[in-house]
DSSP file (Angstrom, degrees, kcal/mol; ACC not computed):
  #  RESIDUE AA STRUCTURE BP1 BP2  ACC     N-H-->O    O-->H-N    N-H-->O    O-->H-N    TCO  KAPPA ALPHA  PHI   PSI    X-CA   Y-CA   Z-CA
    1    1 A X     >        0   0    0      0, 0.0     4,-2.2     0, 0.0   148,-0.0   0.000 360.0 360.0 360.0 -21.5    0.0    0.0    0.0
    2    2 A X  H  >  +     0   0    0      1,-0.2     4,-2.5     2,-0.2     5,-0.1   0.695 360.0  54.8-100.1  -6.9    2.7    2.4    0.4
    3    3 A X  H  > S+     0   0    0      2,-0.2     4,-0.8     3,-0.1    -1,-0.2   0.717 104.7  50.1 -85.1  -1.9    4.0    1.8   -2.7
    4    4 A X  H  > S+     0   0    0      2,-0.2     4,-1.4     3,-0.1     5,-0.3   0.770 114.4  55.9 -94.0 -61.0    0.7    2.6   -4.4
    5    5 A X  H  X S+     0   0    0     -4,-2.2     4,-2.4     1,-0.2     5,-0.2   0.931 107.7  38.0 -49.7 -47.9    0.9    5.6   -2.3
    6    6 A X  H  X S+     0   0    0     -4,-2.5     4,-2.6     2,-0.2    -1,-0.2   0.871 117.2  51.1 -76.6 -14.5    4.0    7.1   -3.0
    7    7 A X  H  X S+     0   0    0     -4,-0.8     4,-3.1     1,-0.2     5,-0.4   0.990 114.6  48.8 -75.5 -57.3    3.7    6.2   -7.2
    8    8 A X  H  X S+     0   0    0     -4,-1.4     4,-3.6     2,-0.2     5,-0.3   0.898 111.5  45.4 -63.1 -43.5    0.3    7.8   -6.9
    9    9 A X  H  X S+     0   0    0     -4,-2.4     4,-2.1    -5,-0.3    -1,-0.2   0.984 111.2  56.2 -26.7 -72.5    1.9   10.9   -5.0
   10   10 A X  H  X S+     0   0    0     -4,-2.6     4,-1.9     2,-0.2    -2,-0.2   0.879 112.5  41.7 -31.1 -65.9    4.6   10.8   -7.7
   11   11 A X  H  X S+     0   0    0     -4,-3.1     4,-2.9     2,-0.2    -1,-0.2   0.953 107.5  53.7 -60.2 -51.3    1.8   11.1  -10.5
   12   12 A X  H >X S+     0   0    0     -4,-3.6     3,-2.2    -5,-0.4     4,-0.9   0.963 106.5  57.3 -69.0 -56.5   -0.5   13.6   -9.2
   13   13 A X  H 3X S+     0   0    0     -4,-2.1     4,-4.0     1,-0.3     5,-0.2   0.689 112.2  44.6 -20.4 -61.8    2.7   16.1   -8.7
   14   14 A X  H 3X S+     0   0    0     -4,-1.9     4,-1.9     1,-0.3    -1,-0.3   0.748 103.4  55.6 -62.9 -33.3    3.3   15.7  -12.1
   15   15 A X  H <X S+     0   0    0     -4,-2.9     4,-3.1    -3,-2.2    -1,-0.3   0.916 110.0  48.4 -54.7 -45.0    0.3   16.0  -13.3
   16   16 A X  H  X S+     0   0    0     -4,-0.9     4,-1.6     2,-0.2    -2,-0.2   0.879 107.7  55.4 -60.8 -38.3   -0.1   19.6  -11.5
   17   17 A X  H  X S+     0   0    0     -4,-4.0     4,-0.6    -5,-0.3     5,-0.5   0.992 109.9  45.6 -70.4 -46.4    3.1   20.7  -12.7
   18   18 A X  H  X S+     0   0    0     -4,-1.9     4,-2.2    -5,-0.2    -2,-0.2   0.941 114.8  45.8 -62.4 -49.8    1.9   19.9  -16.5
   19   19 A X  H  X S+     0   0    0     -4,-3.1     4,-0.7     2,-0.2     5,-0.2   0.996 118.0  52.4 -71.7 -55.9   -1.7   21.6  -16.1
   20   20 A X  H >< S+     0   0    0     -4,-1.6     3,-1.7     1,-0.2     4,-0.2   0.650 111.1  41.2 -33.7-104.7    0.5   24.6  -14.4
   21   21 A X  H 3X S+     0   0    0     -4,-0.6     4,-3.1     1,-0.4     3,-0.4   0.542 116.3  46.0 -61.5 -46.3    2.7   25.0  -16.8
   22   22 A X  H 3< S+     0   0    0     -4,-2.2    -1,-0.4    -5,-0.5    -2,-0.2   0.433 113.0  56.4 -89.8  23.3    0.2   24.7  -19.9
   23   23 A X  T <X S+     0   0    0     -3,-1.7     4,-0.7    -4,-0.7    -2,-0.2   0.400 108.7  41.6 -89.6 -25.4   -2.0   27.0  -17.9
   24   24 A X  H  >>S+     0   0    0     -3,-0.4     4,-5.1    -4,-0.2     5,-0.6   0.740 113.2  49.5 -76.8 -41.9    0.6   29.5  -17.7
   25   25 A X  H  X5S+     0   0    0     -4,-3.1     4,-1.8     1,-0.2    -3,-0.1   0.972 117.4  52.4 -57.7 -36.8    2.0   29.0  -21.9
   26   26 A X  H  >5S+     0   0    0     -5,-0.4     4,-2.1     2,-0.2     5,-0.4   1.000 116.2  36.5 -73.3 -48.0   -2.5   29.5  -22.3
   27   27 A X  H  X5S+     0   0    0     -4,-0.7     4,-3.4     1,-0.3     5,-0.2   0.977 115.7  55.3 -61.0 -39.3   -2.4   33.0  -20.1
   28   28 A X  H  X5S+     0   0    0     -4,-5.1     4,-1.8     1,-0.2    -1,-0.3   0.884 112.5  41.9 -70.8 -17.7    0.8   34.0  -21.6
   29   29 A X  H  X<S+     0   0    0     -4,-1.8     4,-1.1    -5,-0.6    -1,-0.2   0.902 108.0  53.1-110.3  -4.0   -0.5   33.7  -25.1
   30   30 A X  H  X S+     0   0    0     -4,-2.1     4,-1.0    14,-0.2     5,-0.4   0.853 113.1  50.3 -60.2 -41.1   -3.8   35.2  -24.7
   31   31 A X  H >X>S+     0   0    0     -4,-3.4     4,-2.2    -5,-0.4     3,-1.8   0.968 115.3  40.7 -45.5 -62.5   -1.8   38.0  -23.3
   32   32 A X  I 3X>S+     0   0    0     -4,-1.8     5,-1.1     1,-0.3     4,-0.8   0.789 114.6  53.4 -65.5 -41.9    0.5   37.9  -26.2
   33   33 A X  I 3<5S+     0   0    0     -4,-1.1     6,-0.6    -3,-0.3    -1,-0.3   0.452 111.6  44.3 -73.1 -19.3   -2.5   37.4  -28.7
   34   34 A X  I <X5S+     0   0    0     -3,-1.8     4,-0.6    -4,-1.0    -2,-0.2   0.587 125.2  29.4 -82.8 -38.0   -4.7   40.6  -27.4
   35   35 A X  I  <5S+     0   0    0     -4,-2.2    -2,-0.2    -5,-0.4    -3,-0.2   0.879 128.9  35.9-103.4 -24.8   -2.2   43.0  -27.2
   36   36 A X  I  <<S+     0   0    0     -4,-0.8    -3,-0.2    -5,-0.6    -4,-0.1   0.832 136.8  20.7 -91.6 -81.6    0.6   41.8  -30.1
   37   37 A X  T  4<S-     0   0    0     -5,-1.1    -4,-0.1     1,-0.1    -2,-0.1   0.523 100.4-135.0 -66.5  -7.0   -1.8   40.5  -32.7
   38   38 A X  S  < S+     0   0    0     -4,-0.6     2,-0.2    -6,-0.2    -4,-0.2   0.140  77.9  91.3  63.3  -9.2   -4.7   42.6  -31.2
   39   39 A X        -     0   0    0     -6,-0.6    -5,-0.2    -9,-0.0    -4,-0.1  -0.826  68.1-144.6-102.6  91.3   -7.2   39.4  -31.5
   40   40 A X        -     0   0    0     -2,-0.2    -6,-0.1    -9,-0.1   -10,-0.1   0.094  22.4 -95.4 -61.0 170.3   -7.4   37.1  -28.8
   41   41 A X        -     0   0    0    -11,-0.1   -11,-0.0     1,-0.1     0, 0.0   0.035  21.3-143.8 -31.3 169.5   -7.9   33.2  -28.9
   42   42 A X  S >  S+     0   0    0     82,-0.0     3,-0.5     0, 0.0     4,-0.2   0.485  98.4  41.1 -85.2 -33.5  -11.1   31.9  -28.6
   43   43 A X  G >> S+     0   0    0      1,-0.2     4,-1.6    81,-0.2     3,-1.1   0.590  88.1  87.9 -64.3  -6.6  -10.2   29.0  -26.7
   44   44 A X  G 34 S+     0   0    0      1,-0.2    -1,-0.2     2,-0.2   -14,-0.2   0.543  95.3  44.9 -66.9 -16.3   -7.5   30.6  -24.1
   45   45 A X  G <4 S+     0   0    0     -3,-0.5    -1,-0.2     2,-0.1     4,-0.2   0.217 113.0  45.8 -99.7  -8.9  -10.3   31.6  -21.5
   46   46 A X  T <> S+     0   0    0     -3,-1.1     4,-1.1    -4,-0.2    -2,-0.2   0.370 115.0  48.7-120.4 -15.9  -12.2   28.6  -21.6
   47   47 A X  H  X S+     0   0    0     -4,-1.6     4,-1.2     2,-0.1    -3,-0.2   0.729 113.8  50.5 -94.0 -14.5   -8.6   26.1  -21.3
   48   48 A X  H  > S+     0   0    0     -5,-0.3     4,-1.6     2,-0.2    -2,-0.1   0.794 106.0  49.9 -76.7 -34.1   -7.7   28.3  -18.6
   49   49 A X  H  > S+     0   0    0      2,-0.2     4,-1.3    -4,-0.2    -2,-0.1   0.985 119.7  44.4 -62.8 -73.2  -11.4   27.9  -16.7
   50   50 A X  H  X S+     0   0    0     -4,-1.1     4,-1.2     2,-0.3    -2,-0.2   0.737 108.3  50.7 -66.2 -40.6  -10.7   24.1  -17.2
   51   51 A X  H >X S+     0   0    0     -4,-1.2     3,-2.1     1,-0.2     4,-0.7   0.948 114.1  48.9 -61.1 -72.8   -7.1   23.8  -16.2
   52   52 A X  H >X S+     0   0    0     -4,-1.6     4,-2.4     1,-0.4     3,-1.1   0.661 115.8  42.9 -72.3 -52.6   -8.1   25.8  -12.8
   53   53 A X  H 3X S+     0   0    0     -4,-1.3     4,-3.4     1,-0.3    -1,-0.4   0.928 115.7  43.7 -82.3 -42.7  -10.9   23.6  -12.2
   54   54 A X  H <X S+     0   0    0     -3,-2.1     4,-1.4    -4,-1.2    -1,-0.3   0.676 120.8  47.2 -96.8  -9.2   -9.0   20.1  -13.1
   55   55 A X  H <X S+     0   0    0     -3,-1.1     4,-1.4    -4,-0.7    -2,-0.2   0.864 110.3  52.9-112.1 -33.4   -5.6   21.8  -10.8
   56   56 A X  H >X S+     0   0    0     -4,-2.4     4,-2.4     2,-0.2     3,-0.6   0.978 118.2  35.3 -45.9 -58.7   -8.1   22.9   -7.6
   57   57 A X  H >X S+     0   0    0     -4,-3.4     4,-1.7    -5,-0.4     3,-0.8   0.980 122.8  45.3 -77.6 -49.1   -9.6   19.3   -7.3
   58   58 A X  H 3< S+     0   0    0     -4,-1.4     4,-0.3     1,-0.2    -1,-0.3   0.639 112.9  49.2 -46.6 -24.9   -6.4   17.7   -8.1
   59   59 A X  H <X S+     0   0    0     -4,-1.4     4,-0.7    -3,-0.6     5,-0.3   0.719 108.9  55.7 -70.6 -55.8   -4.6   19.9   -5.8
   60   60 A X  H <X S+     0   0    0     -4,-2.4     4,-1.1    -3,-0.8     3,-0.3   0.810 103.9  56.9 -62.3 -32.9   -7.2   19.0   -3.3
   61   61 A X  H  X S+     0   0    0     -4,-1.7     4,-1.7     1,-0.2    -2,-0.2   0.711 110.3  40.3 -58.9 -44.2   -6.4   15.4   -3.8
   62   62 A X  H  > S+     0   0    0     -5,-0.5     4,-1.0    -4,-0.3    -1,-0.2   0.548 100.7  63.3-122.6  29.2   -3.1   15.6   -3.0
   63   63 A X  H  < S+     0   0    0     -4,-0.7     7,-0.6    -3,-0.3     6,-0.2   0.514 107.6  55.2 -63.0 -42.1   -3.1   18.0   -0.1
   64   64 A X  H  < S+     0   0    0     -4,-1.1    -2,-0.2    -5,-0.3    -3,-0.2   0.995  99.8  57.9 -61.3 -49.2   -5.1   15.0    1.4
   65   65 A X  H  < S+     0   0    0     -4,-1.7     2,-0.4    -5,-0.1    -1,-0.2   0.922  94.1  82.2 -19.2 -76.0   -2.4   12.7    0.5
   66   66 A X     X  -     0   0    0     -4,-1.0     4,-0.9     1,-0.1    -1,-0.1  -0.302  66.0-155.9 -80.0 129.3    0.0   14.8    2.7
   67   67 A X  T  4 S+     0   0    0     -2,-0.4     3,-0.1     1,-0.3    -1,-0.1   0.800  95.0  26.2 -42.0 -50.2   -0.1   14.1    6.1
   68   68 A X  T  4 S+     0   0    0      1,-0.1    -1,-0.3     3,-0.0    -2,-0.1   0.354 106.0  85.5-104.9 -15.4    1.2   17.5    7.3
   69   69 A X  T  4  +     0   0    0     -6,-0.2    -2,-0.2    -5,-0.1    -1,-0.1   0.942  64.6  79.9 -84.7 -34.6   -0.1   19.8    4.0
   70   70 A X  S  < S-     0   0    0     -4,-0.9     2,-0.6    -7,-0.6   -10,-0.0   0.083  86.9-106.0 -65.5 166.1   -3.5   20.8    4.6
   71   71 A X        +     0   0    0      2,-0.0     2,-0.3     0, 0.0    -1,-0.1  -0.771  51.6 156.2 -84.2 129.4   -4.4   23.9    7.0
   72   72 A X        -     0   0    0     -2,-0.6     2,-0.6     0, 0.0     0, 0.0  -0.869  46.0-125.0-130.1-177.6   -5.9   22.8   10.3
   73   73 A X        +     0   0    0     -2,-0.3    -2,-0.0     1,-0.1     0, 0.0  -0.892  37.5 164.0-136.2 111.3   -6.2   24.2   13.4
   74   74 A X    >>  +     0   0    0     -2,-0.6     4,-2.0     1,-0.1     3,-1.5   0.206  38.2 106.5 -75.8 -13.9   -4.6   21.6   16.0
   75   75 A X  H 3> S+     0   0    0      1,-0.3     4,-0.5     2,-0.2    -1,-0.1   0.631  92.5  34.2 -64.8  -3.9   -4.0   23.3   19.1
   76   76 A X  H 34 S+     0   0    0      2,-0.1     4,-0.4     3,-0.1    -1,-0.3   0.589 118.2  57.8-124.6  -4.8   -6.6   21.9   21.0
   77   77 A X  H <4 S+     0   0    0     -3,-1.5    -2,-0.2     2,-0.1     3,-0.2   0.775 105.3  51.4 -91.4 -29.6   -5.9   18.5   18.9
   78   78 A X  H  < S+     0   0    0     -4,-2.0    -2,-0.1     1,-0.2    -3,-0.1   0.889  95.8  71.4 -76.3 -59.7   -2.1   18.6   20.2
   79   79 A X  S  < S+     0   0    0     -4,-0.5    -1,-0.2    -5,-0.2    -2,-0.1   0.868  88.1  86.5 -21.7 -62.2   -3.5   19.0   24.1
   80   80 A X  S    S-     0   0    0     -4,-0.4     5,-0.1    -3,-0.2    -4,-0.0  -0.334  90.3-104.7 -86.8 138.9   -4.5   15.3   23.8
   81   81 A X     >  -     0   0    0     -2,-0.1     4,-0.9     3,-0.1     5,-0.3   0.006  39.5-101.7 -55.0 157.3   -2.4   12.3   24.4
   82   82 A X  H >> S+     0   0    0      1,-0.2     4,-1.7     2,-0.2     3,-0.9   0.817 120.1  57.2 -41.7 -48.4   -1.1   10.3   21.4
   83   83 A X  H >> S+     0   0    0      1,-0.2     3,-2.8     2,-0.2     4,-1.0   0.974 117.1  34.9 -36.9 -83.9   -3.9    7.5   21.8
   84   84 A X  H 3> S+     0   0    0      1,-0.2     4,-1.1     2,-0.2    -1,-0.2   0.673 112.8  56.0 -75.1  10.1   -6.7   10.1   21.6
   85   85 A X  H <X S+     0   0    0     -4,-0.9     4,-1.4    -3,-0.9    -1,-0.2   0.628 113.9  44.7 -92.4  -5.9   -4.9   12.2   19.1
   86   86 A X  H XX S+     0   0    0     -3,-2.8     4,-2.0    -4,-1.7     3,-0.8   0.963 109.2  55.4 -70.3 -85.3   -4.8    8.9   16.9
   87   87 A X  H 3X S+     0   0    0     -4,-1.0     4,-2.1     1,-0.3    -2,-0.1   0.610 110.5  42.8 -19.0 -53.8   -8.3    7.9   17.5
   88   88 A X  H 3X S+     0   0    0     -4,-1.1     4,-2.9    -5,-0.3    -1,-0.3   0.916 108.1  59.6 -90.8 -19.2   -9.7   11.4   16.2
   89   89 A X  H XX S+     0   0    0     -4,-1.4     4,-1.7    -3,-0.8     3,-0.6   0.985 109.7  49.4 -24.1 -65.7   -7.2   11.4   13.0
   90   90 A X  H >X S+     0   0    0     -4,-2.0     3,-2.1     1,-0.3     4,-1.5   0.871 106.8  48.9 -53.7 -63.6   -8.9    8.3   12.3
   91   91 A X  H >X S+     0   0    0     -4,-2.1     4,-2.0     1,-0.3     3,-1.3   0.778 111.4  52.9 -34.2 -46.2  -12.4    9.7   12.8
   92   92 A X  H <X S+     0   0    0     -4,-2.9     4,-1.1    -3,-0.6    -1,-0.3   0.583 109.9  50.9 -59.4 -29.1  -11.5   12.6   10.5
   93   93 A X  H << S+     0   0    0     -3,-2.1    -1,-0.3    -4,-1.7     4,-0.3   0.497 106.4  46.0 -40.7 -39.0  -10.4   10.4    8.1
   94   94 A X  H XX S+     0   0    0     -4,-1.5     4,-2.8    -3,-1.3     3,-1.0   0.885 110.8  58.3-100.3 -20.3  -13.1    8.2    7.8
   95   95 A X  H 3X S+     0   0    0     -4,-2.0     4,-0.7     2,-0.2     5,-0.3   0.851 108.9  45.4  -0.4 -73.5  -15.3   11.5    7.7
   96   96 A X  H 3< S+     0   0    0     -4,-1.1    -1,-0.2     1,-0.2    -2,-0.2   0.428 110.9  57.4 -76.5  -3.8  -13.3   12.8    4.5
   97   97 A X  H <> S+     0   0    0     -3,-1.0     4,-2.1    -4,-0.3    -2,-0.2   0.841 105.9  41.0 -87.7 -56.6  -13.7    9.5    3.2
   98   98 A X  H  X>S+     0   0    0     -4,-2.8     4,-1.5     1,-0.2     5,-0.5   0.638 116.8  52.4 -76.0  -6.5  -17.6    9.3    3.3
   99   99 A X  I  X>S+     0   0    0     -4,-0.7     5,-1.6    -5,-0.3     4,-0.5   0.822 111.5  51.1 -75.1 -33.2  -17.6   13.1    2.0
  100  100 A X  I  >>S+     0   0    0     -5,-0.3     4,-3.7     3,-0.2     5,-1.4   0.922 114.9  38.0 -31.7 -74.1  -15.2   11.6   -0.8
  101  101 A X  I  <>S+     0   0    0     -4,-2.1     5,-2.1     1,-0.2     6,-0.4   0.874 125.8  36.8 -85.4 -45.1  -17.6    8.5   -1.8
  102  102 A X  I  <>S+     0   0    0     -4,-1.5     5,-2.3     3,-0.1    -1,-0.2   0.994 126.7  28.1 -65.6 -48.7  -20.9   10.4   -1.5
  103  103 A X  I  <<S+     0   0    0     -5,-0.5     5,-0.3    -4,-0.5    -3,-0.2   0.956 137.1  20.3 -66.1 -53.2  -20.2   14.0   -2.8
  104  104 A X  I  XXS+     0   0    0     -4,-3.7     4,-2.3    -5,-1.6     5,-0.5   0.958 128.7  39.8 -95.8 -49.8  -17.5   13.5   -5.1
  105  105 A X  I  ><S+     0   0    0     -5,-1.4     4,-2.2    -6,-0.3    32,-0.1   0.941 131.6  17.4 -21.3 -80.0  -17.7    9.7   -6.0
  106  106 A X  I  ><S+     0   0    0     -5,-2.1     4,-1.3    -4,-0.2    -3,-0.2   0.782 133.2  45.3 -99.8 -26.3  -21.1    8.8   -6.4
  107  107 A X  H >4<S+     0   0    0     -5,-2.3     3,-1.1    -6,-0.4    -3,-0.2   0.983 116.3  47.8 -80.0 -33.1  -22.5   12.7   -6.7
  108  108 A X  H >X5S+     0   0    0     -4,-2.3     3,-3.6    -5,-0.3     4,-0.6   0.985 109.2  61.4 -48.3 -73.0  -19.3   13.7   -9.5
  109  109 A X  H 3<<S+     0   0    0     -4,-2.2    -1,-0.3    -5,-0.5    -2,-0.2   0.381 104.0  38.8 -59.2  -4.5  -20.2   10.5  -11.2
  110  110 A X  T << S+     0   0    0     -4,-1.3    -1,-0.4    -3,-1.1    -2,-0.2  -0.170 111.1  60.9 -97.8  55.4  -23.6   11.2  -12.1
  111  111 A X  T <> S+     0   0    0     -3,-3.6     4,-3.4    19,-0.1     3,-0.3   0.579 111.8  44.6 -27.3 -92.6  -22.5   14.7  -12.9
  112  112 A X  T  < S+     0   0    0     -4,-0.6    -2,-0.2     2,-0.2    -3,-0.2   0.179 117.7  36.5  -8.9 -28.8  -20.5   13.0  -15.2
  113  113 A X  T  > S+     0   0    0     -5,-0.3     4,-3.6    -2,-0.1    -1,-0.2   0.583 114.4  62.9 -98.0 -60.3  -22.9   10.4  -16.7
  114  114 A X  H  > S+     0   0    0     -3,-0.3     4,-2.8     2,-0.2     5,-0.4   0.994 109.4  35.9 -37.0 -81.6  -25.5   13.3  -16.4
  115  115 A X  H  X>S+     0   0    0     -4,-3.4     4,-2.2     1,-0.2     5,-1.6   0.923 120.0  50.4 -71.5 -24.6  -23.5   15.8  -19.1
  116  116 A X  H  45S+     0   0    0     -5,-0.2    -1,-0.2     1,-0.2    -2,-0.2   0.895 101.3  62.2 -93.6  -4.2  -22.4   13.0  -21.3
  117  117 A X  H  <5S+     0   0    0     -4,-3.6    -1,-0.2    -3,-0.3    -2,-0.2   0.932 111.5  34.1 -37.8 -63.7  -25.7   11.7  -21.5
  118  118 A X  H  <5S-     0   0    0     -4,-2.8    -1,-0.2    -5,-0.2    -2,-0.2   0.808 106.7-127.1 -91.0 -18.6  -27.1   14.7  -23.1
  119  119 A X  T  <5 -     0   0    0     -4,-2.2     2,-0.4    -5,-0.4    -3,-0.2   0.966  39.5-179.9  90.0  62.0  -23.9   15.1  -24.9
  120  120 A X      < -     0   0    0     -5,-1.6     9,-1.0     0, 0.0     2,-0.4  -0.701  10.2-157.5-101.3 158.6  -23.7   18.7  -23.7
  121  121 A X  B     -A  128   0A   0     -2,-0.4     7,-0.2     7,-0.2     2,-0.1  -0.951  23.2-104.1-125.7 153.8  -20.2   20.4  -25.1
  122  122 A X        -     0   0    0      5,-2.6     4,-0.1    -2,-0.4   -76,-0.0  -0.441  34.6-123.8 -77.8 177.6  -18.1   23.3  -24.2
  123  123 A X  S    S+     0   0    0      3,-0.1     3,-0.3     2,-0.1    -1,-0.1   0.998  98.0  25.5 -82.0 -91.9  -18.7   26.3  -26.6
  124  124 A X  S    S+     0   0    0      1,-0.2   -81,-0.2   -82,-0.2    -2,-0.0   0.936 128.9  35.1 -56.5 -71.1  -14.8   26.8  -27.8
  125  125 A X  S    S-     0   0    0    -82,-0.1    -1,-0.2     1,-0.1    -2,-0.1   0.529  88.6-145.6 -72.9   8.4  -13.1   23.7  -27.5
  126  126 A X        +     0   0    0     -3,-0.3     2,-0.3     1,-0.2    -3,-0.1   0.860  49.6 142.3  57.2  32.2  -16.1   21.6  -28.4
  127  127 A X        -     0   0    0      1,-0.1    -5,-2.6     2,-0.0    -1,-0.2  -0.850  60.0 -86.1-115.7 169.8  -14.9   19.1  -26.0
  128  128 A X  B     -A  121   0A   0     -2,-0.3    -7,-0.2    -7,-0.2    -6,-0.1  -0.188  18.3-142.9 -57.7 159.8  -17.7   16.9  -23.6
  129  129 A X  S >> S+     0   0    0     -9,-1.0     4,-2.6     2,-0.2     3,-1.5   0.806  98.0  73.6 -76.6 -50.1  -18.5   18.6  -20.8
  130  130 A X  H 3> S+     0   0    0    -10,-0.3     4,-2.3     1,-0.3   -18,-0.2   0.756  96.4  58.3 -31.1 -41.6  -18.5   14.6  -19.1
  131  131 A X  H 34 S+     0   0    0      2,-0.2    -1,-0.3     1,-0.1    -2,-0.2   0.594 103.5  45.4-102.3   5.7  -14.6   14.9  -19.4
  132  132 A X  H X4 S+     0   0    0     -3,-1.5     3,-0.5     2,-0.1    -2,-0.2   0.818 118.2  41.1 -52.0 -54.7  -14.0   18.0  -17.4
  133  133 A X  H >< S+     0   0    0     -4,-2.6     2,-4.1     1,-0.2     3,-2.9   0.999  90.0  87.6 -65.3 -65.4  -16.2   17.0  -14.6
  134  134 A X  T 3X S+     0   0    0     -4,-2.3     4,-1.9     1,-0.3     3,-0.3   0.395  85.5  69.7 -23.9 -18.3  -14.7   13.1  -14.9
  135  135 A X  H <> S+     0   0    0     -2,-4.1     4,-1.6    -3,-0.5     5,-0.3   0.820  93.3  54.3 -87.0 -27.5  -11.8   14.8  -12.2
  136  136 A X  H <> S+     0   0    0     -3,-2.9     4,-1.5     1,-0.2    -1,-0.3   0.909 107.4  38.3 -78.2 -28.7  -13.9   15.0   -9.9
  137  137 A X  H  > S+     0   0    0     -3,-0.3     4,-2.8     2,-0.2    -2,-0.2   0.801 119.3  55.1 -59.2 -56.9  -15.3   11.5   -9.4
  138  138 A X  H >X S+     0   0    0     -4,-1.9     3,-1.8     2,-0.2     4,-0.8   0.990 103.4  51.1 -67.6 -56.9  -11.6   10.3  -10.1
  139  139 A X  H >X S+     0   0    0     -4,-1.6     3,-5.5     2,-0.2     4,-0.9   0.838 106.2  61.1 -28.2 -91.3  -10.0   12.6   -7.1
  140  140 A X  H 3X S+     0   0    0     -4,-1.5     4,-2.8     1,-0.4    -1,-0.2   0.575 101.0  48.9 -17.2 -44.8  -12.8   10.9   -4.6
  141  141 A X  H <X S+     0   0    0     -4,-2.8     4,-1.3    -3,-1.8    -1,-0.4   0.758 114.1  53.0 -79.9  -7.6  -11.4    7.6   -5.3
  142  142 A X  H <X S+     0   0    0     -3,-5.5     4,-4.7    -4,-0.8     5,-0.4   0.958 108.1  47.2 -51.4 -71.5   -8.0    9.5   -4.4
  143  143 A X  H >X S+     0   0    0     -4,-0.9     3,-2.3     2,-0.2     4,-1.5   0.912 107.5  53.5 -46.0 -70.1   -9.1   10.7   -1.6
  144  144 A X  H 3X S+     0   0    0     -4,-2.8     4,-2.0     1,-0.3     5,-0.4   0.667 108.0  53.7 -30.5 -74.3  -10.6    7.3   -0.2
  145  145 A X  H 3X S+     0   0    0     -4,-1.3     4,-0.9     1,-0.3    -1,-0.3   0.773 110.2  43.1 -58.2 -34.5   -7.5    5.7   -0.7
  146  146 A X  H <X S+     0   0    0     -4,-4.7     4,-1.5    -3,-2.3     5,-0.3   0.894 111.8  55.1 -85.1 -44.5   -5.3    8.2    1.3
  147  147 A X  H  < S+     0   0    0     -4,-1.5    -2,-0.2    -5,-0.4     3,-0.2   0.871 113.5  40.2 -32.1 -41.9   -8.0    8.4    4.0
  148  148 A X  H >X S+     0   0    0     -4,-2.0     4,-2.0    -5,-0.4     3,-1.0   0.846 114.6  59.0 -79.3 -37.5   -7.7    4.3    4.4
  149  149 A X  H 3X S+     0   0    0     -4,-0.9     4,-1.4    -5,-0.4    -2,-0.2   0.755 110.9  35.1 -65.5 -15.3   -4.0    4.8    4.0
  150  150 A X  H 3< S+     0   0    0     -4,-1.5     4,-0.3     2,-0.2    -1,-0.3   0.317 111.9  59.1-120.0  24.5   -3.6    7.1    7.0
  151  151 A X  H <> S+     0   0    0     -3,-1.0     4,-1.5    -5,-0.3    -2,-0.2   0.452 114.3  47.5 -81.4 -25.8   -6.4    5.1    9.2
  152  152 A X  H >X S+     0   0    0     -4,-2.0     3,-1.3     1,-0.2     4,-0.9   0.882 108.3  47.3 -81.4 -72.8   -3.7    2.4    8.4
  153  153 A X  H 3X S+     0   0    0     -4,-1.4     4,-0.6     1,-0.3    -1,-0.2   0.716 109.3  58.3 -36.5 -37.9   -0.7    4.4    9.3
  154  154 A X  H >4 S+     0   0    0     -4,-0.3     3,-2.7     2,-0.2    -1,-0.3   0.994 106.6  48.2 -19.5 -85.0   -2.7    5.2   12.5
  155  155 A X  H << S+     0   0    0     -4,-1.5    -2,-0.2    -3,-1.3    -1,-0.2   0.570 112.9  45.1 -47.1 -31.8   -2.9    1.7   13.4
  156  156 A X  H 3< S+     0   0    0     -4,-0.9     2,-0.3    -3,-0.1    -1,-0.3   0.293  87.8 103.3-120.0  18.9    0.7    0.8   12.8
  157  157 A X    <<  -     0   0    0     -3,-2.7     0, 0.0    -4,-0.6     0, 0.0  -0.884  67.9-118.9-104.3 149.8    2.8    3.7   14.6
  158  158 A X     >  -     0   0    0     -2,-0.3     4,-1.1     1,-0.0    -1,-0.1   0.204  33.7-112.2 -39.7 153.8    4.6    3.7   17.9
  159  159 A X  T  4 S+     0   0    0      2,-0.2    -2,-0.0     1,-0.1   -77,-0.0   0.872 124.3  51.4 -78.4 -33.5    3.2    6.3   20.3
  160  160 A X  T  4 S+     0   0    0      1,-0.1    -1,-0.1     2,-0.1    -3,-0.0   0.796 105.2  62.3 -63.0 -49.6    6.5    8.3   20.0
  161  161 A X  T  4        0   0    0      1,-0.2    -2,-0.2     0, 0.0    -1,-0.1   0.869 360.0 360.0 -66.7 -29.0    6.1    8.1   15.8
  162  162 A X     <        0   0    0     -4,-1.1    -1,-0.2    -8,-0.1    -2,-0.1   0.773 360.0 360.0-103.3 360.0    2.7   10.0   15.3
């Protein structure tokens, strides 16, 4: 499992740096395309919309990942001995786990089902709507699978280790 964790770490990273990066070349050349050639894109505002959307969930995905990256406020979680500061990790974990599998999971994926069902498309790039959303559904099964991975890691540290 922790090698399916870190390859999957490993991926999403990369992935954000590639939607970053062609999300910056799409701003810099609508820039460059208004104001040098004096006609912008028509797609450069609506690949930018999409990159933002697919680097927020993904982003979100792998903040969950890391143990220590998201913002929390701990002080009053730090006050309790290691046992019950384990214990409510875990709750919080399986928490973000059932927001995961209803909300993003099971509600993305008919989102997902939903727009390619009617076969709805975006305006400029003419691509399905179905595969925009699809991030979100896929991020959910992210998340579950770091949630279970640090209910395991719970389970198998030293009182000293967590």
């Amino acid at each position: 499992m922790h090698t399916t964790y870190k390859i999957l770490n490993r991926a999403i990273e990369g992935l954000l740096v590639l939607i970053f990066s062609l999300l910056v070349l799409d701003v810099v050349w609508q820039v460059v395309s208004r104001y040098v050639v004096g006609q912008s894109s028509s797609f450069t505002e609506e690949f930018a919309r999409f990159s933002l959307i697919w680097l927020t969930v993904l982003g979100a995905a792998y903040i969950n990942g890391q143990k220590e990256g998201h913002l929390s406020m701990d002080f009053l979680l730090s006050k309790l001995p290691v046992d019950k500061q384990k214990r409510r990790h875990r709750i919080i974990q399986v928490i973000m786990a059932i927001f995961a599998l209803v909300i993003m999971v099971i509600g993305g994926g008919n989102l997902v089902y939903t727009t390619l069902k009617l076969g709805q498309l975006s305006p400029a790039l003419l691509v399905p709507l179905g595969y925009v959303y699809a991030i979100v559904p896929i991020c959910g099964l992210m998340i579950i699978f770091f949630s279970v991975y640090h209910i395991k890691i719970t389970f198998n540290a030293n009182n000293d280790e967590y």
